[in-house]
DODRENDO-811594 format. One record per residue (C-alpha): residue number from 0; residue in three letters; x, y, z. Coordinates in steps of 0.25 Angstrom, whole numbers. Layout:
BEGIN
NODE/NUM/ALA/X/Y/Z
...
END
This chain:
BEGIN
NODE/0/UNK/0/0/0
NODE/1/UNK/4/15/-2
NODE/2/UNK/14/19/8
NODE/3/UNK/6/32/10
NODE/4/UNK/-7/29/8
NODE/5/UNK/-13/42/17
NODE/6/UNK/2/51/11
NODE/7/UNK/3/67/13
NODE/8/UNK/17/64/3
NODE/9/UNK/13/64/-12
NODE/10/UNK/21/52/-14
NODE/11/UNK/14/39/-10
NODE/12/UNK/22/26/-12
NODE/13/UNK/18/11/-10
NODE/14/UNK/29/2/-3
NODE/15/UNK/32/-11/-2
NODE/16/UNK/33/-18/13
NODE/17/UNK/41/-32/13
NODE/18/UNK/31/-40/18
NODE/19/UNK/39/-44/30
NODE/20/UNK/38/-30/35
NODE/21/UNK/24/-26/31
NODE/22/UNK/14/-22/40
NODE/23/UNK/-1/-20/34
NODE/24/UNK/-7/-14/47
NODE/25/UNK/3/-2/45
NODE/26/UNK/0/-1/29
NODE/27/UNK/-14/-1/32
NODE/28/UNK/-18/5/46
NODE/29/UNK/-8/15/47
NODE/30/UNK/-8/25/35
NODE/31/UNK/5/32/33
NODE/32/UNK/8/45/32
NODE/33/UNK/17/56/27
NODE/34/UNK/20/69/35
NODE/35/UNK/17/81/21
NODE/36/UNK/30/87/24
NODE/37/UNK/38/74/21
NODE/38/UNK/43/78/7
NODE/39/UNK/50/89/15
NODE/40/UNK/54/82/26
NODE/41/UNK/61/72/17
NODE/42/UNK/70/83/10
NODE/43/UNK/72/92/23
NODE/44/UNK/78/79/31
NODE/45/UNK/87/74/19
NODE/46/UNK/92/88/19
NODE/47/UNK/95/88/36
NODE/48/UNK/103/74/33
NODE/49/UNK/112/82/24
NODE/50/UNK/113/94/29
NODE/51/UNK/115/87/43
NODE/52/UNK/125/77/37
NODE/53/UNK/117/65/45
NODE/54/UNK/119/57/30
NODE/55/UNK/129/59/18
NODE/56/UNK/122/68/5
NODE/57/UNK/123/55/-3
NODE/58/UNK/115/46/7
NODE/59/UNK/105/58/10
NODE/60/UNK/102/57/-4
NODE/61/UNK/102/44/-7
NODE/62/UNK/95/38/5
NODE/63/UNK/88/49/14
NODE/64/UNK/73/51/6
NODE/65/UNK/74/35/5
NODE/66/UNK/76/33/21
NODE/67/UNK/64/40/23
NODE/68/UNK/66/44/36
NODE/69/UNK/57/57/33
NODE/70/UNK/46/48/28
NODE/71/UNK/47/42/41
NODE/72/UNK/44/54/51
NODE/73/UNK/34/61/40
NODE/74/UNK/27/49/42
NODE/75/UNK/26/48/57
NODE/76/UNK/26/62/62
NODE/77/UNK/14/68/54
NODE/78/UNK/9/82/58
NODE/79/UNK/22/86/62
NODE/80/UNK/27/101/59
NODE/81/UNK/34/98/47
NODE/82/UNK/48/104/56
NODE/83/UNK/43/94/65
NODE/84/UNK/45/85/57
NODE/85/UNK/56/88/49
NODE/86/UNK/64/88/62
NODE/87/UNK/61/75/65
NODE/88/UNK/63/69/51
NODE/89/UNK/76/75/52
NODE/90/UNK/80/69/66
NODE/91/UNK/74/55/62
NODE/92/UNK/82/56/50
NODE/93/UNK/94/59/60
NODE/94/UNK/89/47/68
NODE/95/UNK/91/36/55
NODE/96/UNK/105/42/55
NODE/97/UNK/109/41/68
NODE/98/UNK/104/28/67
NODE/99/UNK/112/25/56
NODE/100/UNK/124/30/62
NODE/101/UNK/121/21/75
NODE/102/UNK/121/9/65
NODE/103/UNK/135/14/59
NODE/104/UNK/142/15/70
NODE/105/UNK/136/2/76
NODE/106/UNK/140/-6/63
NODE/107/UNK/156/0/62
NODE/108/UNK/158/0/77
NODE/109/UNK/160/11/80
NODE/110/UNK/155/14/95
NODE/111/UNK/162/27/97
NODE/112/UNK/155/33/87
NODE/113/UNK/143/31/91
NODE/114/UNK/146/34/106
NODE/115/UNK/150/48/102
NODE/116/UNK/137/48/93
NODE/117/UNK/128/45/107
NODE/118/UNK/134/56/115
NODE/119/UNK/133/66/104
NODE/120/UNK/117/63/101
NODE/121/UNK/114/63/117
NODE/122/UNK/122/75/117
NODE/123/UNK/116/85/105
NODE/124/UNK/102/79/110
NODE/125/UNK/103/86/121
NODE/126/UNK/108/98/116
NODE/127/UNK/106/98/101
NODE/128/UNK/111/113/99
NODE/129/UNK/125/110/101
NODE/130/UNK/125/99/92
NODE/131/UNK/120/104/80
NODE/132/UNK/134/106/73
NODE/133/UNK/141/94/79
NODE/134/UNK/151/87/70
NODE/135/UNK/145/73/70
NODE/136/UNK/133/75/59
NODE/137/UNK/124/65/66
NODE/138/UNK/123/72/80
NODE/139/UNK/121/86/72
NODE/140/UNK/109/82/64
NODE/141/UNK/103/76/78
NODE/142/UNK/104/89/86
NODE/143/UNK/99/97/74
NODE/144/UNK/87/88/74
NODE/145/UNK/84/86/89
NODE/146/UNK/85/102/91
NODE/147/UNK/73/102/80
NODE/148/UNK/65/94/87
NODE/149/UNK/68/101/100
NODE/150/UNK/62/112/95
NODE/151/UNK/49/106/93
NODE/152/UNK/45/103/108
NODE/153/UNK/48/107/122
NODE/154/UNK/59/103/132
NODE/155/UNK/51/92/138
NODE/156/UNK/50/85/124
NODE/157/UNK/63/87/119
NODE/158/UNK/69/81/131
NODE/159/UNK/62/70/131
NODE/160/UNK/68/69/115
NODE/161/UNK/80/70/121
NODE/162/UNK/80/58/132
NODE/163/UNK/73/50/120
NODE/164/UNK/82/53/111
NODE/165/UNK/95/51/122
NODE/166/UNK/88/37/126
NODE/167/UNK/88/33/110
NODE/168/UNK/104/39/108
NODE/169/UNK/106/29/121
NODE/170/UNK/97/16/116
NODE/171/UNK/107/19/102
NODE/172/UNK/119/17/109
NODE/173/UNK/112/3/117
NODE/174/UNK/112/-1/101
NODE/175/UNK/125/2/97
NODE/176/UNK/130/-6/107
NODE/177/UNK/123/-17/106
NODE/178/UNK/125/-18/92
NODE/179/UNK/139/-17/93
NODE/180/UNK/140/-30/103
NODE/181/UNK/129/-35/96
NODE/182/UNK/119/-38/105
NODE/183/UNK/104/-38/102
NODE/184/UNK/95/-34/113
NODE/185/UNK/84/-43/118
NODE/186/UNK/71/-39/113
NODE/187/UNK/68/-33/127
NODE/188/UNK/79/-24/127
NODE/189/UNK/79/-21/111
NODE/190/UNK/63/-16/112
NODE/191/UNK/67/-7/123
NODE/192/UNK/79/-2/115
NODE/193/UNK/73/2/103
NODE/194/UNK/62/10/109
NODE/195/UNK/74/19/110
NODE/196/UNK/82/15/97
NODE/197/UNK/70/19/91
NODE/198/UNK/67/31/98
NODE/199/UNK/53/28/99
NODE/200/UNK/54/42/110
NODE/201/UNK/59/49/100
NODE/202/UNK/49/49/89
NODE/203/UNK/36/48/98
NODE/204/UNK/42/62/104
NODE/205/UNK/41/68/91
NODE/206/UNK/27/65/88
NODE/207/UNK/27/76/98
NODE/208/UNK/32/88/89
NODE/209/UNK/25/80/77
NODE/210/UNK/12/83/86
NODE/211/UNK/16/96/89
NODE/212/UNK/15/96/104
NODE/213/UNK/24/90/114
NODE/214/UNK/15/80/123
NODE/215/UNK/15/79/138
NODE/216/UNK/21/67/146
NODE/217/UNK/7/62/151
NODE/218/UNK/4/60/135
NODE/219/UNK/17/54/132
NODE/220/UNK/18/46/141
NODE/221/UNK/4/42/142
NODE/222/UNK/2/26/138
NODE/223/UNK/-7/29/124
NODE/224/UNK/3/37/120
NODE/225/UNK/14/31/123
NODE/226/UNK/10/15/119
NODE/227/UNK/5/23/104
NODE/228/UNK/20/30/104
NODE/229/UNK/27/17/108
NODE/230/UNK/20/7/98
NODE/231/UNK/22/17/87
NODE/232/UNK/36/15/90
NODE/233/UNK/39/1/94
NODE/234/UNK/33/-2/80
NODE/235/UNK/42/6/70
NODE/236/UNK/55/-1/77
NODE/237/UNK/49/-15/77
NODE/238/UNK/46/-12/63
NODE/239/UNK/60/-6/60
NODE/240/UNK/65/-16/67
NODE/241/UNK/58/-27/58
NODE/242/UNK/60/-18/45
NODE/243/UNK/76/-16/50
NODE/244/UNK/78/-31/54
NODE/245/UNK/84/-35/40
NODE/246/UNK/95/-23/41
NODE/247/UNK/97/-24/55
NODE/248/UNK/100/-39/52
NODE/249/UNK/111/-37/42
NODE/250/UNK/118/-25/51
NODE/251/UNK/118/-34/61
NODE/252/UNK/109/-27/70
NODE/253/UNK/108/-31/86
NODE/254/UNK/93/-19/85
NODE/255/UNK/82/-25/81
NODE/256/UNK/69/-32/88
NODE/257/UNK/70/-44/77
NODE/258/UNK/85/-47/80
NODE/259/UNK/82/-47/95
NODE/260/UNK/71/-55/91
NODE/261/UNK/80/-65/85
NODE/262/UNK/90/-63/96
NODE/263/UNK/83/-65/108
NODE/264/UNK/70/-71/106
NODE/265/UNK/77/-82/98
NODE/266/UNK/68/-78/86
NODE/267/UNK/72/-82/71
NODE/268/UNK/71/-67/63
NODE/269/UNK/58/-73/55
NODE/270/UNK/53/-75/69
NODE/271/UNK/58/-61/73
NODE/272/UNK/52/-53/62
NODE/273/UNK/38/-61/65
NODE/274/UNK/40/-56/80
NODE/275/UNK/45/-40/76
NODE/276/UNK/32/-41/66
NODE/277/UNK/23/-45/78
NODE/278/UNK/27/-34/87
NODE/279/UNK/26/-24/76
NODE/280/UNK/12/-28/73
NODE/281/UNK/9/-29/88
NODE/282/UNK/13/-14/87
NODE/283/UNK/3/-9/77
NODE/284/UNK/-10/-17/85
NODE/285/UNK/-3/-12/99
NODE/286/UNK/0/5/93
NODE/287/UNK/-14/2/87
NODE/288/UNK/-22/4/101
NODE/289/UNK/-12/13/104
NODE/290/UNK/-16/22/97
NODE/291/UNK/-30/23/100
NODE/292/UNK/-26/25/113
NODE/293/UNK/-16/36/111
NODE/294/UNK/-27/43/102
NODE/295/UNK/-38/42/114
NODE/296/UNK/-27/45/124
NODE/297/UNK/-25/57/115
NODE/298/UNK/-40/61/115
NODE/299/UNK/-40/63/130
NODE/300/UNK/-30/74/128
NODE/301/UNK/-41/80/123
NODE/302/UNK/-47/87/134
NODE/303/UNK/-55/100/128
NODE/304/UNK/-43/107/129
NODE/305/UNK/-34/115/119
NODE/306/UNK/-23/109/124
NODE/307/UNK/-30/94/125
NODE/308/UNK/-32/93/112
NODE/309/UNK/-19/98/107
NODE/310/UNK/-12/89/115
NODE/311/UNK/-22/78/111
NODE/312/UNK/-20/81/95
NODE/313/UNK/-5/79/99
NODE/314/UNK/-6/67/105
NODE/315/UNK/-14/62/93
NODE/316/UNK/-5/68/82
NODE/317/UNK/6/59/90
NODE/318/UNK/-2/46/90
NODE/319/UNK/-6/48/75
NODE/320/UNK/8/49/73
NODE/321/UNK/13/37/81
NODE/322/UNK/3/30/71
NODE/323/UNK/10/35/59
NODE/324/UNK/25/30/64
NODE/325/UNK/20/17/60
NODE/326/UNK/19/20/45
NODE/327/UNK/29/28/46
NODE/328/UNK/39/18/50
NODE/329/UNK/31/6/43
NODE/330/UNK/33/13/28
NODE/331/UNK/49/19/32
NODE/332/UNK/53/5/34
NODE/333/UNK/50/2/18
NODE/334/UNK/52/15/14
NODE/335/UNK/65/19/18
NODE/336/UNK/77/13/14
NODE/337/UNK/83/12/28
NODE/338/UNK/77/-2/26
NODE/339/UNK/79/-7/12
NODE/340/UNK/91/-16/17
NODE/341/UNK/89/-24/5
NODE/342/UNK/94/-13/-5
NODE/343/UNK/106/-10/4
NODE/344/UNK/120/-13/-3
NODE/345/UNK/125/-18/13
NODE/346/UNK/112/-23/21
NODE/347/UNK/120/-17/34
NODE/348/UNK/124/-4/28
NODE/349/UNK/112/5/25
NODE/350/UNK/116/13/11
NODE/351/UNK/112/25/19
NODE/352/UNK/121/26/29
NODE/353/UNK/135/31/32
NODE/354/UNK/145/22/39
NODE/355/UNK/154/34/45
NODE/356/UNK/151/41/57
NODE/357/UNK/154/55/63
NODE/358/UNK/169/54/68
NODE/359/UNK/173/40/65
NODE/360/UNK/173/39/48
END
């Protein structure tokens, strides 16, 4: 079926899922979506990547429209200001690169690098200002983008960014060394771990500015809101983690639920993938009744007040959003070519990638 078959871009395309990885209740029960400003966000974020120096002119050329990175945040975070979103685009783009360079440094062994990497992000997230000229390209582009997204909130929400963020710099570095001994996690341990590997914080924190309004700890933390958020979340790293399986195989990976599936639940990887496809589906039915009770939950804030009902449209703006991560991710995984390991020259060594890193070439 059409990709977009509800689309606000001009362009709609039909794409071919493998079988394996197809999953009819998102194609039919979860139309996707396109934020209007995306043929922007597409040309202004290719031109931060170069002006920033986060990828070489050659690769941002060849390779940046066809990650679809930008596809990916126009399709979640829509109703955003278009600077809103802009700003994140830019820093999920950022994100995939400093993902990229974990993996790097992870692959050529070379630990000090990325040590001096971990202190330098906790250090410009907490004061981005002074590291918006820094030498290393990587820690530049990230204070230029987290001091845009500061500016769209108030202290209490950008310091809760910041101790999500510092908890996802630290959850990193648990990665890095357990790939360099290379010991898989137990299932336990890994599902707790990429919560933060993910940053599943971090993206439900910026539904916040996409909404407009920054929400108060009794609607964050209330259990409606907070199940919806989490399941939204649990189910695009299950599902990268059963789209990325085949890649993370042949880089031999330590990071993935299907591999400590196989590891520590003795399972064979047919058995794994049947497993990691369960708790995928589980996901949908479970973020299902979620949702309807995040959207009641949201209705109560309406209590006749002006302020009631702007903060009971925010909530509902954030919910509708949560809904959209799942088509959003569900559609990047077979869209961008982050994935298409099959066309790869080296099934470990994605095309798009450097294997320098800042201060150690």
């Amino acid at each position: 079926m059409p990709a977009f078959p509800h689309s606000t871009s001009p362009t709609t395309t039909a794409v071919a899922v493998p079988p394996a990885l197809s999953l009819p209740v998102i194609e039919a029960a979860f139309p996707r979506q396109r934020h209007p400003y995306w043929p922007r966000l597409q040309e202004n974020t290719r031109s931060w990547l170069l002006e920033k120096r986060l990828m070489p002119e050659d690769k941002v050329r060849e390779y940046a429209d066809g990650l679809c990175y930008t596809d990916l945040m126009a399709g979640y975070y829509l109703g955003a200001p278009d600077d809103v979103l802009q700003a994140i685009a830019d820093y999920s783009a950022w994100f995939f690169v400093w993902d990229d360079r974990h993996d790097r440094d992870v692959v050529h062994r070379r630990p000090a690098a990325w040590r001096r990497l971990r202190v330098r992000l906790h250090t410009a997230l907490d004061s981005p200002t002074s590291h918006l000229h820094h030498q290393d390209p990587l820690v530049a582009g990230f204070a230029d983008s987290v001091l845009r997204l500061y500016a769209f909130c108030g202290r209490a929400w950008n310091a809760r960014f910041a101790r999500h963020f510092h908890a996802v710099i630290e959850a990193y570095d648990r990665e890095f060394r357990n790939r360099l001994r290379g010991r898989v996690p137990t299932v336990e341990e890994y599902l707790e771990l990429r919560r933060l590997t993910f940053a599943h914080w971090i993206w439900t924190d910026l539904l916040e500015p996409s909404a407009g309004r920054e929400l108060p700890d009794t609607v964050r933390k209330h259990p409606a809101y907070r199940r919806a958020a989490l399941l939204s979340q649990e189910f695009a790293a299950w599902y990268n983690d059963l789209c990325s399986l085949p890649k993370e195989i042949a880089g031999n990976e330590v990071h993935n639920l299907g591999i400590s599936l196989v590891r520590h639940r003795k399972m064979t990887l047919p058995e794994a993938v049947t497993e990691l496809r369960r708790r995928i589906t589980d996901c949908i039915d479970e973020f299902l009744i979620a949702e309807r009770e995040a959207l009641r939950f949201a209705d109560t804030l309406d209590d006749g007040t002006v302020p009631g009902k702007e903060l009971s449209i925010a909530v509902k703006s954030c919910v509708i959003n949560m809904r959209n991560w799942f088509s959003a991710v569900y559609w990047f995984h077979h869209e961008s070519g982050r994935y298409r390991v099959d066309a790869w020259e080296d099934s470990a060594t994605p095309p798009y990638v450097t294997n320098e890193t800042e201060g150690e070439k």
